[in-house]
C-alpha positions in Angstrom: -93.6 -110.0 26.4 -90.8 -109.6 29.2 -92.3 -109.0 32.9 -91.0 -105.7 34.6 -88.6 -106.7 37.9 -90.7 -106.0 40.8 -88.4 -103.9 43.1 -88.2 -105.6 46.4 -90.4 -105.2 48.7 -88.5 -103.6 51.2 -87.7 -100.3 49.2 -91.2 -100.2 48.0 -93.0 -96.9 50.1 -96.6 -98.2 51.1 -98.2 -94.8 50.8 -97.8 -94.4 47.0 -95.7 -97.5 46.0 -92.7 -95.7 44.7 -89.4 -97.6 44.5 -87.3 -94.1 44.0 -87.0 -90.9 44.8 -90.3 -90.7 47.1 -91.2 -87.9 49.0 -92.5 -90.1 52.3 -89.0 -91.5 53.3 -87.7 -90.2 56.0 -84.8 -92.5 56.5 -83.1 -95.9 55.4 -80.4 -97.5 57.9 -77.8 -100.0 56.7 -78.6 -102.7 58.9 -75.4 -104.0 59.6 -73.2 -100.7 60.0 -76.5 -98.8 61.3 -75.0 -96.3 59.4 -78.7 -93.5 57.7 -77.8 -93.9 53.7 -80.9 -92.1 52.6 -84.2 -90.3 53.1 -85.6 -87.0 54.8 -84.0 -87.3 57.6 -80.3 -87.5 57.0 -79.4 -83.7 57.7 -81.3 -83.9 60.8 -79.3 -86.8 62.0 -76.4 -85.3 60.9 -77.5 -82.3 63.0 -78.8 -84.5 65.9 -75.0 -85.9 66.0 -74.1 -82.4 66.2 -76.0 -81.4 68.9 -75.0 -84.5 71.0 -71.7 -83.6 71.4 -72.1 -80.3 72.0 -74.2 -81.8 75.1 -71.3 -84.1 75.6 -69.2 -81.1 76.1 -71.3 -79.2 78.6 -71.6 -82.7 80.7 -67.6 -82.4 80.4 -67.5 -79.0 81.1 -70.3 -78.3 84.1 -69.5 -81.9 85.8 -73.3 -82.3 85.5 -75.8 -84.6 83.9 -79.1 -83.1 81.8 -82.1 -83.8 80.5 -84.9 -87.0 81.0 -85.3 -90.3 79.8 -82.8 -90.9 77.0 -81.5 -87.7 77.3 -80.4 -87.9 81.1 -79.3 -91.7 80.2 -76.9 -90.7 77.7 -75.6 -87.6 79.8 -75.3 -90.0 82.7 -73.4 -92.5 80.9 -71.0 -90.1 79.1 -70.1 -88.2 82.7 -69.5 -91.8 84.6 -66.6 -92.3 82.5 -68.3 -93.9 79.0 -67.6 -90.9 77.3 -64.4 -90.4 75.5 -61.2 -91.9 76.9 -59.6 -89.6 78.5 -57.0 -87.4 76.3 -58.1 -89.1 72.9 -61.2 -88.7 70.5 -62.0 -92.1 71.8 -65.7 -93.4 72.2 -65.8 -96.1 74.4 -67.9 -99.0 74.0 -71.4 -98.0 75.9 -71.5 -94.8 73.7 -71.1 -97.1 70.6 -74.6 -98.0 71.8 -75.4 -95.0 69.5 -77.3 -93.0 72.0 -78.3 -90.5 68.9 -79.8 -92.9 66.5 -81.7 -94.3 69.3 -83.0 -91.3 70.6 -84.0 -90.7 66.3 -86.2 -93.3 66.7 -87.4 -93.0 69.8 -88.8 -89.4 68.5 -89.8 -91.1 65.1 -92.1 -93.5 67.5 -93.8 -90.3 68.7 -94.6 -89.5 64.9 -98.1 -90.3 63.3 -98.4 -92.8 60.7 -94.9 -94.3 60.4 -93.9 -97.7 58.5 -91.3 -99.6 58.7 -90.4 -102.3 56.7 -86.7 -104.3 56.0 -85.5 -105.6 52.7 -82.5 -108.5 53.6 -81.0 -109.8 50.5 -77.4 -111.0 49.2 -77.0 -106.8 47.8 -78.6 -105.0 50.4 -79.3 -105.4 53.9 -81.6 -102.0 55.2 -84.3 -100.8 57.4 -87.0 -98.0 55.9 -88.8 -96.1 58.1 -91.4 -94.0 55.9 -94.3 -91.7 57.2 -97.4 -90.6 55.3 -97.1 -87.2 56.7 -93.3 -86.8 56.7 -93.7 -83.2 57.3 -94.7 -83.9 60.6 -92.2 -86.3 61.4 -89.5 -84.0 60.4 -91.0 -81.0 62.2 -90.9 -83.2 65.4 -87.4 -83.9 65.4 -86.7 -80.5 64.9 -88.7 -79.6 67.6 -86.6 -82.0 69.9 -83.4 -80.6 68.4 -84.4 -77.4 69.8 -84.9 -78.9 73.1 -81.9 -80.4 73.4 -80.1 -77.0 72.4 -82.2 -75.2 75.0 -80.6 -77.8 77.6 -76.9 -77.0 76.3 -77.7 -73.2 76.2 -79.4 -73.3 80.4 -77.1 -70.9 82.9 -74.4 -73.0 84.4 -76.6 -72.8 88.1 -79.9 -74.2 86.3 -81.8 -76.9 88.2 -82.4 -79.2 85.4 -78.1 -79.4 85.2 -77.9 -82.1 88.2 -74.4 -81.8 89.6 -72.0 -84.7 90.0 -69.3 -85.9 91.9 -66.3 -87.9 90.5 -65.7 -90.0 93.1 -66.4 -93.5 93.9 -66.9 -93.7 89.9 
């Protein structure tokens, strides 16, 4: 009798032990590029990237930061110069901090019953983030997506657009 190959146990979900196709995943990162390769949660991201800069823009546009926490940290950081280089499609390096991905999982913190769990081997290096309620999880990162599209959509004069001033940057 020949003994099945255990999957690893990385890619294994903990809720019903599923090695494929599982409906509790929201997301798997490539460790090393960071780069989501798979799960719930990739259209969100995809819309999350999106929606950042479209912020990015307004920051440009209004000469104003928005938003709190990550939010205002990222806006902040993109208006004092760390944003693209100036006349190119540039990122420079603070934004290659991925501002988007962390804020991701700083929302998928917020969720109820998440796991995470890594699987290193010679093949495959990744991060799975899985949630026994994925529902939930994805229905609060929508909910912030909205949020942040509320911030870019605020009248030019609103308070929560703080003004800046170039100089001395």
């Amino acid at each position: 009798m020949v003994a099945e190959a255990e999957a690893p146990p990385g890619n294994v979900c903990p809720v019903c032990r599923s090695d494929s196709g599982c409906p509790h995943l929201l997301l798997v990162l490539d460790i090393e590029s960071q780069d989501a390769i798979d799960g719930a949660l990739l259209e969100e991201l995809h819309h999350l990237e999106a929606t950042f800069a479209d912020l990015f823009a307004e920051v440009a546009a209004r000469q104003a930061i928005c938003g709190h926490g990550l939010v205002r940290e990222t806006t902040r950081a993109y208006f004092m110069g760390y944003g693209e280089i100036a006349g190119t499609k540039q990122l420079h390096a603070e934004l290659g901090r991925d501002y988007v991905r962390e804020y991701l999982i700083d929302i998928l913190d917020c969720a109820p019953n998440i796991s995470r769990s890594k699987l290193e081997d010679t093949d495959n290096c990744g991060e799975y983030i899985w949630s026994e309620t994925p529902d939930e999880a994805v229905a609060l990162v929508r909910n912030r997506l909205q949020e942040l599209q509320r911030l870019i959509e605020l009248p030019e004069k609103n308070s929560e657009w703080i003004p800046q001033v170039l100089e001395g940057y």
